[in-house]
C-alpha positions in Angstrom: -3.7 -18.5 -9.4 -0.1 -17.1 -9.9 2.6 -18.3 -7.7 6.0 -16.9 -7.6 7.9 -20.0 -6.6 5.5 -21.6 -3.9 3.4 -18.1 -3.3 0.0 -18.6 -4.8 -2.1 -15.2 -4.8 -5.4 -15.3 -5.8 -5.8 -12.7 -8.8 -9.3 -12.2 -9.4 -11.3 -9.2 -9.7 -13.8 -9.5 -7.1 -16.7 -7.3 -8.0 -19.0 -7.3 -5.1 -22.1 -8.5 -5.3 -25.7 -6.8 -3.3 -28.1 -8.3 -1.2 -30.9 -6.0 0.3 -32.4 -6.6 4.0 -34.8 -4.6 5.1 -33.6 -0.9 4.9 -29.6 -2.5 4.3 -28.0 -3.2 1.6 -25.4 -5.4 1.6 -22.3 -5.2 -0.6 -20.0 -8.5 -0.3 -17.2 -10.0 -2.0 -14.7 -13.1 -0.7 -13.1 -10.5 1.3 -15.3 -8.1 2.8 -18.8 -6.6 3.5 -20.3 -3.7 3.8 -23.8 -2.4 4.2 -25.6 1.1 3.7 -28.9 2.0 5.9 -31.3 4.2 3.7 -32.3 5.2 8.0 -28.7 6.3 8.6 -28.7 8.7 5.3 -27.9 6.1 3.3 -24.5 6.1 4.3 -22.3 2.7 5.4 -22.4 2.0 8.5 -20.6 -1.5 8.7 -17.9 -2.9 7.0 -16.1 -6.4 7.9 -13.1 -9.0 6.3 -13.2 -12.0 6.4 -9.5 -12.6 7.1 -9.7 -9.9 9.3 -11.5 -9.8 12.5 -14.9 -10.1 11.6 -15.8 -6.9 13.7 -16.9 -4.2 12.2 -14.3 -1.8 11.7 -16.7 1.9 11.6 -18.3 3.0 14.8 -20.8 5.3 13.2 -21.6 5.5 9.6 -19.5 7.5 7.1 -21.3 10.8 6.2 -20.8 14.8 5.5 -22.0 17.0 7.8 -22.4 20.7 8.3 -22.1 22.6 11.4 -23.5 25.8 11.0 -25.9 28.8 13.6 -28.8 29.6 12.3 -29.8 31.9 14.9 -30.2 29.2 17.4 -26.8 28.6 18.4 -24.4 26.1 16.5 -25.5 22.4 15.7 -23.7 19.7 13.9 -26.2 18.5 10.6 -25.4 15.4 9.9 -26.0 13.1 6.7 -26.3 10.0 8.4 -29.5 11.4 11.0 -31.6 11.3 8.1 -33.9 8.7 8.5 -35.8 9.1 5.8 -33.2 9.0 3.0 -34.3 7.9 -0.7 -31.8 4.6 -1.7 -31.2 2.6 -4.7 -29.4 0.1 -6.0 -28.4 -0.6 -9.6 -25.9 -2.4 -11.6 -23.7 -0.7 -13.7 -21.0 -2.5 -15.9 -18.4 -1.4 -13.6 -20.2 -3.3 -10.7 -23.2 -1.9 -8.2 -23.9 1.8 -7.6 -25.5 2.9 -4.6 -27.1 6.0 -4.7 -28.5 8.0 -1.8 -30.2 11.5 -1.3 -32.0 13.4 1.3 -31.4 16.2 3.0 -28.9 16.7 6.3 -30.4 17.0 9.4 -29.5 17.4 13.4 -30.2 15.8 16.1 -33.2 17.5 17.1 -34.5 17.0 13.5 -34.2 20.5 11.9 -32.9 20.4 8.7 -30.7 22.5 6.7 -31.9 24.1 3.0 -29.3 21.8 1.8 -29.7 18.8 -0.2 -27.2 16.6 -0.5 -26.7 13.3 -2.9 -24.1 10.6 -2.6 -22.9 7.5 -4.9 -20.8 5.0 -4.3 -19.9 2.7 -7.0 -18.5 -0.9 -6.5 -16.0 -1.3 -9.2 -13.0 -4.3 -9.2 -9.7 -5.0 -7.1 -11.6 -2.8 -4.3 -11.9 0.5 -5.3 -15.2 2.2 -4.4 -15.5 5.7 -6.8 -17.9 8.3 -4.1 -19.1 11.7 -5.3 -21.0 14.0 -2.9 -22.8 16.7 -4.2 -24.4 19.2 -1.7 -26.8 21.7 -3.0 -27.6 24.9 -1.0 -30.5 26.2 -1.5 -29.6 29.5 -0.8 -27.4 31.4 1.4 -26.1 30.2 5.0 -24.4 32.7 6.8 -22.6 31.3 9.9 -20.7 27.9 8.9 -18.3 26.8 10.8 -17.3 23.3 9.6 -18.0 21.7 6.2 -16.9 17.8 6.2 -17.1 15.4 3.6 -16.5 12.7 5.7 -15.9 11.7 8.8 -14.3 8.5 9.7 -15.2 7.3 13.0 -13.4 3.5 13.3 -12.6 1.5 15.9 -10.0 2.4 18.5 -7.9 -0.5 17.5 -7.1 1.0 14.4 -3.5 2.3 15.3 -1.8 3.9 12.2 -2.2 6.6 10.0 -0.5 7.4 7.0 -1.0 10.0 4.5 0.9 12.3 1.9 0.1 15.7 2.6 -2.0 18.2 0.1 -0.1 21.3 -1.3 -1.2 24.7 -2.0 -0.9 26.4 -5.3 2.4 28.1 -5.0 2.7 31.9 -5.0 3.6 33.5 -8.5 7.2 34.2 -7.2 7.5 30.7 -5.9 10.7 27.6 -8.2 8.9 24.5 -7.3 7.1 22.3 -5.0 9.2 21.5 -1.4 9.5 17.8 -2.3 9.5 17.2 2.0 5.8 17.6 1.8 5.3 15.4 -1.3 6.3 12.1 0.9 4.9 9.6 3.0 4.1 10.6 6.8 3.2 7.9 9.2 1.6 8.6 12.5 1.3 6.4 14.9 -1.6 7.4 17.3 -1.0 7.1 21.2 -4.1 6.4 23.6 -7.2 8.1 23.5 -7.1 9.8 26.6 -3.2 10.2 26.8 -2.4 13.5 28.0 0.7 13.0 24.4 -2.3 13.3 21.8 -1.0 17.0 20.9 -2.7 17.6 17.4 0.3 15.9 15.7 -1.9 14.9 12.5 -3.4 18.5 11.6 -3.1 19.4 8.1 -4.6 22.9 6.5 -5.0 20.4 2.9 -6.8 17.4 2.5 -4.2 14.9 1.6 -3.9 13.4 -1.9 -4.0 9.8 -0.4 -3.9 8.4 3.4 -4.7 5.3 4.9 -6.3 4.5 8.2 -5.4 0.6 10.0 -4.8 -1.6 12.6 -1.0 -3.0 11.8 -0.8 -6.8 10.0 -4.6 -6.4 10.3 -7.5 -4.5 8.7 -7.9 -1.2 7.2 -8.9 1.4 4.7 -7.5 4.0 2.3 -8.4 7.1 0.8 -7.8 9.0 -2.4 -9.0 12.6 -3.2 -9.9 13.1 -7.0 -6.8 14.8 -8.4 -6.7 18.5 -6.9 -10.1 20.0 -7.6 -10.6 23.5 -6.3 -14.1 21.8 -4.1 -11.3 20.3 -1.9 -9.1 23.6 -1.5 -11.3 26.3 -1.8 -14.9 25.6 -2.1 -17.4 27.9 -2.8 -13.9 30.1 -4.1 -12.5 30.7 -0.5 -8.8 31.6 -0.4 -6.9 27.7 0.4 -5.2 26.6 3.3 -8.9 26.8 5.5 -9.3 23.1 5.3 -8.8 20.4 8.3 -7.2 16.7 7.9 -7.2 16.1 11.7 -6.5 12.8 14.0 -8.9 14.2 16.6 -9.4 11.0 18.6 -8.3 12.6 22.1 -11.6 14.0 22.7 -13.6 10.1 23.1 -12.7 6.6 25.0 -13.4 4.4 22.8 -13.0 5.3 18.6 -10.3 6.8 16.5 -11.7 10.0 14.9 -10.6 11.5 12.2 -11.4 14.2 10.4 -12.0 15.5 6.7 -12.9 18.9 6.1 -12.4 21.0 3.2 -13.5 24.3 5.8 -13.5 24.5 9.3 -12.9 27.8 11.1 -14.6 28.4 14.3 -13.2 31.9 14.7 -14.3 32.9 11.7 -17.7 31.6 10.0 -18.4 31.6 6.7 -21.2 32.2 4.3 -21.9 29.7 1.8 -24.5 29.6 -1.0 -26.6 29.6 -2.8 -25.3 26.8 -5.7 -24.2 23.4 -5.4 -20.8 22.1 -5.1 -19.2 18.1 -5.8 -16.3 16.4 -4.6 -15.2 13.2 -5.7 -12.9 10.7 -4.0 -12.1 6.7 -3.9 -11.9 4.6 -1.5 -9.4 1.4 -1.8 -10.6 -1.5 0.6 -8.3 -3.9 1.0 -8.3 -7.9 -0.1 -7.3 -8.8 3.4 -5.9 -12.6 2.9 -4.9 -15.2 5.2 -1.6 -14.7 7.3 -0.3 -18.1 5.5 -1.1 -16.7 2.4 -0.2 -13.0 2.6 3.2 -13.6 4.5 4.8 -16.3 2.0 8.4 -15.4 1.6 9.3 -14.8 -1.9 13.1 -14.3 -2.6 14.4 -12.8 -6.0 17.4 -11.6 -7.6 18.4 -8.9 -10.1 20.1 -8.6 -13.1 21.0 -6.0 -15.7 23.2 -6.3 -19.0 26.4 -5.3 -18.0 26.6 -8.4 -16.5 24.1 -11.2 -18.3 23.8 -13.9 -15.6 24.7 -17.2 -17.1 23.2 -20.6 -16.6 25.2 -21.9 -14.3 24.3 -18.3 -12.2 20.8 -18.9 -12.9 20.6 -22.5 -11.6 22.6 -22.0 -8.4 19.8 -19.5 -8.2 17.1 -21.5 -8.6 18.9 -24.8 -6.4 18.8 -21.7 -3.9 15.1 -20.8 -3.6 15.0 -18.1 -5.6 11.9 -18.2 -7.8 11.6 -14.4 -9.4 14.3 -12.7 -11.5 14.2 -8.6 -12.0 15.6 -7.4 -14.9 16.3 -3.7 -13.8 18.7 -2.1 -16.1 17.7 1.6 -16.6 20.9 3.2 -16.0 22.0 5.2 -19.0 25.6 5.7 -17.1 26.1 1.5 -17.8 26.6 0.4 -21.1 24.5 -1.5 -22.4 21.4 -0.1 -20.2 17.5 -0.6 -21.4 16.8 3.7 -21.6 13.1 4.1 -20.2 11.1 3.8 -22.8 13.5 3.0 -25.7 12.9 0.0 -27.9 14.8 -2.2 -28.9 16.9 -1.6 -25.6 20.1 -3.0 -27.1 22.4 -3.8 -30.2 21.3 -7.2 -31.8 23.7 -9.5 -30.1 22.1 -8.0 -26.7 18.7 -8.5 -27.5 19.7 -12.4 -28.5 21.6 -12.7 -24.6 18.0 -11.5 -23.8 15.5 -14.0 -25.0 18.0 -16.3 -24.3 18.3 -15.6 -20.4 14.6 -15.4 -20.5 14.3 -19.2 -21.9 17.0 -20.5 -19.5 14.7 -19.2 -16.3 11.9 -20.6 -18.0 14.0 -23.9 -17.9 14.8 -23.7 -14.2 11.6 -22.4 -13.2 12.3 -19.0 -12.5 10.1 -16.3 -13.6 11.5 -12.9 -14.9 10.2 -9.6 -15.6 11.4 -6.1 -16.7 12.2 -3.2 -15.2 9.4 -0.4 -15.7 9.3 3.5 -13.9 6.4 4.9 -14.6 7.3 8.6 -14.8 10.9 8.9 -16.7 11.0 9.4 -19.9 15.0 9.2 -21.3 15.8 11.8 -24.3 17.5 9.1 -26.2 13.8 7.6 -27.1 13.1 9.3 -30.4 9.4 10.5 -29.4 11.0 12.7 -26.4 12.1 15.9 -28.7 8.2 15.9 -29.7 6.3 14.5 -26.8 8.1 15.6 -23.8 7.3 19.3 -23.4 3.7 18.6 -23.8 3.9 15.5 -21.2 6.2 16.3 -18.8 5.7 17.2 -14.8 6.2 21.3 -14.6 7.0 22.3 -10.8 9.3 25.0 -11.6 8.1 28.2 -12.5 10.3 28.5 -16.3 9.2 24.6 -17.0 11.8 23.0 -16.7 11.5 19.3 -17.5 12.3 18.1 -13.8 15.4 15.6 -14.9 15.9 12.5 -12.9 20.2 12.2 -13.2 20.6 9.4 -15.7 17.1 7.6 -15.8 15.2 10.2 -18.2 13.1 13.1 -17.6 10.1 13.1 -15.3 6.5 13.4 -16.9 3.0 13.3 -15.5 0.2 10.9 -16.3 -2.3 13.3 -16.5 -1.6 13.4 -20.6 -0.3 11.3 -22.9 2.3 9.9 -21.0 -0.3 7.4 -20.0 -1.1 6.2 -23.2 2.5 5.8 -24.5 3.3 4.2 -21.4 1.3 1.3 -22.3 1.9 1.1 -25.7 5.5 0.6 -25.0 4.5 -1.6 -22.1 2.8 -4.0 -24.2 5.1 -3.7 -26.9 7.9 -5.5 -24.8 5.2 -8.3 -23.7 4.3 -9.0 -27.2 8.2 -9.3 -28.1 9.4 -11.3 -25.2 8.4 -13.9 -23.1 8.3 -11.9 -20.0 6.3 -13.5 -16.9 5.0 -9.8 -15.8 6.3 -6.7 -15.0 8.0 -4.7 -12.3 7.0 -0.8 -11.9 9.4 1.6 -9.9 8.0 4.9 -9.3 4.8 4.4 -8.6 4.8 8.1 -7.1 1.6 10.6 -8.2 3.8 13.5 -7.3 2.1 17.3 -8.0 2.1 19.1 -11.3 1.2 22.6 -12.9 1.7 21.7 -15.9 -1.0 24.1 -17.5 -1.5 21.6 -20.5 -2.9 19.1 -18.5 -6.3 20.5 -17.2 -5.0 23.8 -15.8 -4.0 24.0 -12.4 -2.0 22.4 -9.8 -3.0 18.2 -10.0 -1.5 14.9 -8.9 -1.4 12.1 -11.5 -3.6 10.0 -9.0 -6.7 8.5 -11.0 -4.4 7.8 -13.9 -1.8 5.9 -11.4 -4.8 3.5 -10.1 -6.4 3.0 -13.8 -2.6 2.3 -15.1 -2.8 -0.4 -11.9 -6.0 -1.9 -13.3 -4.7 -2.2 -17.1 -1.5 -3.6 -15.8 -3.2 -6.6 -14.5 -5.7 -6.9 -17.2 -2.4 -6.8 -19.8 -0.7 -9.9 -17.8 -3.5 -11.7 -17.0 -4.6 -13.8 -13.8 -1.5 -15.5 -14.0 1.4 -12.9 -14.9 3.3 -11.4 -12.3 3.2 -7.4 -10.9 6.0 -6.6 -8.7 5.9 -3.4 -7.5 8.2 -0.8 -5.3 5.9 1.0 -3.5 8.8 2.9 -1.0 7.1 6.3 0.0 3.7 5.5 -1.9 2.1 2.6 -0.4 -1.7 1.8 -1.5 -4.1 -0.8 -0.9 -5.7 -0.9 -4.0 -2.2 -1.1 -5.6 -1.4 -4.5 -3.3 -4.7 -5.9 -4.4 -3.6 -5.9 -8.1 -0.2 -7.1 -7.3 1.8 -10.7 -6.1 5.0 -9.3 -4.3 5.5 -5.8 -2.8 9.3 -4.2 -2.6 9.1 -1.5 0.2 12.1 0.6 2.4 13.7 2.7 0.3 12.6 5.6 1.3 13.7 4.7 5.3 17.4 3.4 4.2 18.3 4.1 7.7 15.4 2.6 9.6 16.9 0.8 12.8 18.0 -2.5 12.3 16.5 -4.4 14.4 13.4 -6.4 14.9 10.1 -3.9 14.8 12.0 -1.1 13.5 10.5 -1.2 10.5 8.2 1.4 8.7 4.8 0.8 9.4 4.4 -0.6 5.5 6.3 -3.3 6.7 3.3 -4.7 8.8 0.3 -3.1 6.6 -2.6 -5.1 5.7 -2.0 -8.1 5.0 -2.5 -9.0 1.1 0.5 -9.7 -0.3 4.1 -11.1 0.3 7.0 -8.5 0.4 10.7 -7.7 -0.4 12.6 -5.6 1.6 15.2 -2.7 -0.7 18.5 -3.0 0.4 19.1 0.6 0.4 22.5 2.2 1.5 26.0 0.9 2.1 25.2 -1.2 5.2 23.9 -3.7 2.7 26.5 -4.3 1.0 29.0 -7.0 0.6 29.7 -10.2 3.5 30.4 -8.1 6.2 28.4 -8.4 9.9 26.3 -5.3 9.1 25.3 -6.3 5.6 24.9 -9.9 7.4 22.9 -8.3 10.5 20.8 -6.1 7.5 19.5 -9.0 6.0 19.2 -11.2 8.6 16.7 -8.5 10.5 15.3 -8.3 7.0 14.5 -12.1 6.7 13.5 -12.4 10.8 10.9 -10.0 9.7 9.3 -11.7 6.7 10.6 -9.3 4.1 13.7 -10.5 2.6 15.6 -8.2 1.0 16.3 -9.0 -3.0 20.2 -10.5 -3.4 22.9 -7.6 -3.2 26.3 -7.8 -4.1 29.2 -6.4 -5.9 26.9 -6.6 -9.1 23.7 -7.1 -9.0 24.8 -10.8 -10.7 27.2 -11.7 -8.1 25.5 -12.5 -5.0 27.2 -13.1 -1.7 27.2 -16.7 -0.8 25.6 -16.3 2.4 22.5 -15.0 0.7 22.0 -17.9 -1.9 22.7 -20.3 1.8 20.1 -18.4 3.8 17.6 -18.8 1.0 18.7 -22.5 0.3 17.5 -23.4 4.3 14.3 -22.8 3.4 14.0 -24.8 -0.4 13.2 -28.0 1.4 10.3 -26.9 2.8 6.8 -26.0 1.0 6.4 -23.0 2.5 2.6 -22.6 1.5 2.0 -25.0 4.2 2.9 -23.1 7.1 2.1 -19.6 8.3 5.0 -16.9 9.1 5.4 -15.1 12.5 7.4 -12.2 12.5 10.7 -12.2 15.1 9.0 -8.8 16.2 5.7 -10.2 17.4 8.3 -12.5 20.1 6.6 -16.2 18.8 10.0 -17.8 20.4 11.4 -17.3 23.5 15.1 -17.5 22.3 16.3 -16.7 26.6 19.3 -14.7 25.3 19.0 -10.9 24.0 21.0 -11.2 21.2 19.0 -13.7 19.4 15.7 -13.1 17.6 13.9 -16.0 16.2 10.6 -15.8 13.5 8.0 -18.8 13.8 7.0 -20.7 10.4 4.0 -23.4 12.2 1.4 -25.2 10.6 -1.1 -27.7 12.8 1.6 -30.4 13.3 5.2 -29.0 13.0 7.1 -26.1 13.2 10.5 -24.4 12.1 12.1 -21.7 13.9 14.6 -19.6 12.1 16.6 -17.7 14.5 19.8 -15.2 14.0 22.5 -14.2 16.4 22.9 -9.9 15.7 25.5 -10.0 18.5 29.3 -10.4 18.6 30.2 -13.1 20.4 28.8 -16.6 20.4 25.2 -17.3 21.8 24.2 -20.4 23.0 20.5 -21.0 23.9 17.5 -22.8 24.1 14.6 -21.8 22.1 10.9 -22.7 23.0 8.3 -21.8 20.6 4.8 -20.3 21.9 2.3 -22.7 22.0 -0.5 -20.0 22.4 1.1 -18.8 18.8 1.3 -22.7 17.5 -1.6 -24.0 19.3 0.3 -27.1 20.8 3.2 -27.5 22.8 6.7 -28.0 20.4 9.9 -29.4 21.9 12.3 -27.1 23.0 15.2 -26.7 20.9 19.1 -25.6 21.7 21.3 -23.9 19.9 24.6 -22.7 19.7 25.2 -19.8 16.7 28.5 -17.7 16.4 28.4 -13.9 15.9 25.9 -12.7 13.0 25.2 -16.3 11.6 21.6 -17.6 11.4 20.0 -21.2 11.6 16.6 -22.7 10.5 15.6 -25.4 13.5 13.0 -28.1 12.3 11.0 -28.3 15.8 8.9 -31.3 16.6 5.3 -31.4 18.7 5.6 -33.0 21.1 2.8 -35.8 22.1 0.0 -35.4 23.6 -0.7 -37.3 27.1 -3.1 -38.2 29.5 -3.3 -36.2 32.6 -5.0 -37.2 35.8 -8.5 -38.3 35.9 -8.2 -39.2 32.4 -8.1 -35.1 31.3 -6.3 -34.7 28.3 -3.2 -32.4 28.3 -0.1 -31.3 26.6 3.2 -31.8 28.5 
């Protein structure tokens, strides 16, 4: 178990294990099942969590199908109406493969000369590595779509987010339009609403995107770095692929499709040969609420300004449990330049170990700061390494510089490698609790050393994730600052989760948060103060982090220095160091647990079986006085109202009592 201050997150592997009824197979770990049906084309047609709702989450089975006229006018062949599909299971040392083949059929049980053949294999922390081959037999003239997969999953599931896939630029073209290299979130309306106008409809199959019911249950999906199956199989031009939330056209399922052709004004011919695509799918460890919405407050530091122990203990007497050493600035002096080792003069380095022992003392864990992509010229490899490792968008390759933090190279080369050897260098120096990662972007490349073509970094992003945890151990810390590139696999392999940076102006209030904010629910977050609103004492900065805190996501400590924190930080945090906060499970202000009676004040709901606390914040100007009644649908007994009285943009955490239980009449029990 690792626990930043009171958070305890299980950190285990979980390889699933299979069970086989019938015609299912059943794949199972502590957080979720799911089963294939050798009668359904082998392909899985249920998956539940545990933490979650315990319903299955797909609607019909996941499967590749083919529409195509063969004369007879167009029908849809489909993987999963093979009923007679040959499945096996075996045991690999990565953890079970399933392995499926037959041949794709319609619903009036003709079948197409193609063959297809699937595998899924069950590896750790979630991720499940899928290659479909299809093999045509021979030619098929009139195609009109050609999906890998199709996700059909219950109407509940009310977000979509996704980073869109790029083209190969023209010749002529600088670089890659970094708009289409972030995160888009789309929040579906109704089926049936006459607003469902197409607005996910992509012409690439996105590098990543993620399908979920908010603070619930959901999937993700990652493509296999580019690969010309996904853009132009069979060697059609790109840009003829569909990514589509097509959900308007049923009552009662989000549908969404994944295409690598469709074109139903213009068929194609396909065939003879046989053609692969690879993907993964990240399912997530959905955890209890209690569990995965601990807060977790932590501080920064960086050498300019070593923190000293009396900082460090008015730290700790405040709640604060993690300490981030981020420091990569090469405009400061000292700064730890990405990669370089040793990071400072001797006398430095000595301050170093030495802050490192004192949070040891106090019980704070600490851990460096880490990006994964720059790369800074002072580092004596960079003159020989960094033209062979380095990201190349721009047409005279250019090593794409990052201001002061380095230049910024790709994983797909040896980047990786070095990467961890000077990761575990600084672990085997210094008595570092974990690590934190920044950039955890797999951005596009062309680097033509790197396997030829345009290709993310992707695969080498997730198997950096996995060697991460197996360097720290169960018990060492991963922080990571996911802003732009969230993941579900990447929160399974990590204990706290900083997210916002790439929305510094979201509103400020409660709900008006990114959707990352109320993902799945697996780990504990911190919210980035990003942007001048966050600094300093004033009511914004107070408003800022009050929202921040109402919503479960504290943002880390901000001041004037990263050392110096404002004083109402360290005395919001301290209302809470009383408590053990393991015990009781967090409702957001958003999801309305209290009726505070006044608009200006927002309250979030900490409960467990037998008492409550409400912590509540006045965001208006002018003095609020109120009475505050928490939801006993929400606690599951009745509390005791409680009143307040808070000036403008000052906060309060209200210990609130159940009240007793009494008889009602003809001896019926009640709560009053």
């Amino acid at each position: 178990m690792n626990r930043i201050g009171k958070v305890a997150m299980p950190m285990l592997p979980s390889i699933p294990n299979t069970r086989q009824t019938g015609n299912t197979f059943g794949i199972a770990n502590e957080y979720w099942t799911l089963a294939h049906d050798r009668r359904q084309g082998g392909c899985p047609t249920s998956l539940t969590f545990r933490h979650g709702t315990g319903r299955n989450l797909l609607v019909a089975p996941l499967g590749a199908h083919i529409a195509a006229d063969r004369g007879k006018g167009i029908e849809f062949y489909r993987q999963h109406l093979d009923t007679k599909a040959a499945l096996m299971v075996k045991q690999t040392p990565a953890g079970p493969e399933v392995s499926t083949s037959g041949r794709l059929r319609s619903e009036t049980g003709a079948t197409l000369p193609v063959r297809y053949r699937q595998t899924y294999r069950y590896e750790a922390w979630g991720m499940v590595k899928v290659r479909l081959t299809l093999t045509f037999e021979r030619t098929i003239e009139r195609i009109y779509e050609l999906g890998v997969c199709d996700f059909f999953l219950r109407q509940s599931v009310d977000r979509i987010g996704y980073r869109a896939g790029l083209p190969p630029p023209p010749p002529a073209a600088g670089c890659y339009y970094e708009t289409d290299n972030l995160l888009h979130w789309w929040e579906p309306p109704a089926t049936g609403s006459y607003r469902q106008q197409y607005p996910v409809d992509q012409k690439f199959i996105p590098t990543w995107f993620c399908l979920f019911e908010k603070g619930v249950e959901g999937l993700e999906f990652w493509r296999s770095d580019a690969g010309a199956a996904w853009d132009q199989p069979f060697g059609i031009a790109p840009g003829q692929a569909v990514f589509l939330d097509d959900s308007r056209k049923f009552d009662d399922r989000r549908h969404v499709r994944l295409e690598p052709f469709c074109d139903w004004a213009q068929p194609r011919s396909f065939g003879p040969g046989t053609i692969a695509w690879d993907y993964t799918l990240g399912l997530p460890f959905v955890k209890e609420r209690r569990v995965a919405r601990q807060l977790a407050f932590h501080a920064g530091i960086a050498s300019v300004e070593w923190p000293s122990g009396d900082t460090l203990k008015q730290w700790a007497d405040a709640g604060i449990s993690l300490v981030r050493l981020h420091d990569d600035d090469s405009r400061m002096q000292p700064s730890w330049r990405n990669c370089l080792y040793p990071p400072y003069d001797a006398g430095n380095m000595r301050t170093l170990d030495g802050v490192i022992k004192q949070c040891h003392r106090l019980g704070l864990k600490i851990v460096p700061y880490f990006s994964l992509k720059h790369f800074h010229w002072n580092c004596p490899e960079y003159a020989a390494k960094a033209d062979e490792w380095k990201r190349w968008i721009h047409e005279d390759g250019r090593i794409e510089v990052d201001g002061p933090y380095g230049g910024y190279m790709c994983m797909k080369s040896g980047w990786l490698d070095f990467k961890m050897a000077t990761i575990d260098l600084v672990l085997r120096r210094h008595a570092f609790d974990g690590i934190y990662y920044d950039h955890m972007w797999y951005r596009y490349c062309r680097h033509p050393g790197h396997g030829g073509g345009w290709h993310t970094d992707a695969d080498e992003v997730l198997e950096f994730m996995r060697w991460t945890r197996e360097r720290v151990g169960p018990d060492g810390t991963i922080f990571i600052h996911t802003s732009g590139c969230p993941g579900l696999v990447f929160e399974n392999l990590s204990n706290l989760i900083f997210i916002g940076e790439d929305m510094p102006y979201a509103r400020i209030m409660p709900g008006g948060h990114p959707p990352d904010l109320e993902f799945v629910p697996i780990a504990p977050r911190n919210w980035v103060p990003a942007g001048k609103r966050f600094a300093g004492e004033g009511p914004e900065a107070r408003r800022s982090f009050f929202v921040a805190l109402l919503e479960g996501c504290p943002t880390c400590a901000l001041g004037e220095t990263l050392t110096r924190i404002p004083a109402f930080i360290l005395q919001q945090f301290a209302l809470f160091k009383p408590y053990d906060l393991a015990r009781f499970t967090f409702w957001r202000a958003s999801e309305k647990p209290v009726d505070t009676g006044h608009p200006d004040v927002h309250a979030a709901l900490l409960a467990s079986r037998t008492e409550a606390l409400i912590y509540c914040a006045n965001l208006g100007d002018h003095r609020a006085k109120t009475t505050l009644q928490a939801s006993a649908r929400t606690l599951g007994w009745k509390a005791a109202p409680a009143a307040v009285s808070l000036a403008a943009c000052t906060a309060a955490l209200i210990p609130v009592p159940r009240l007793p239980s009494v008889k009602g009449a003809g001896g019926a029990s009640r709560r009053s």
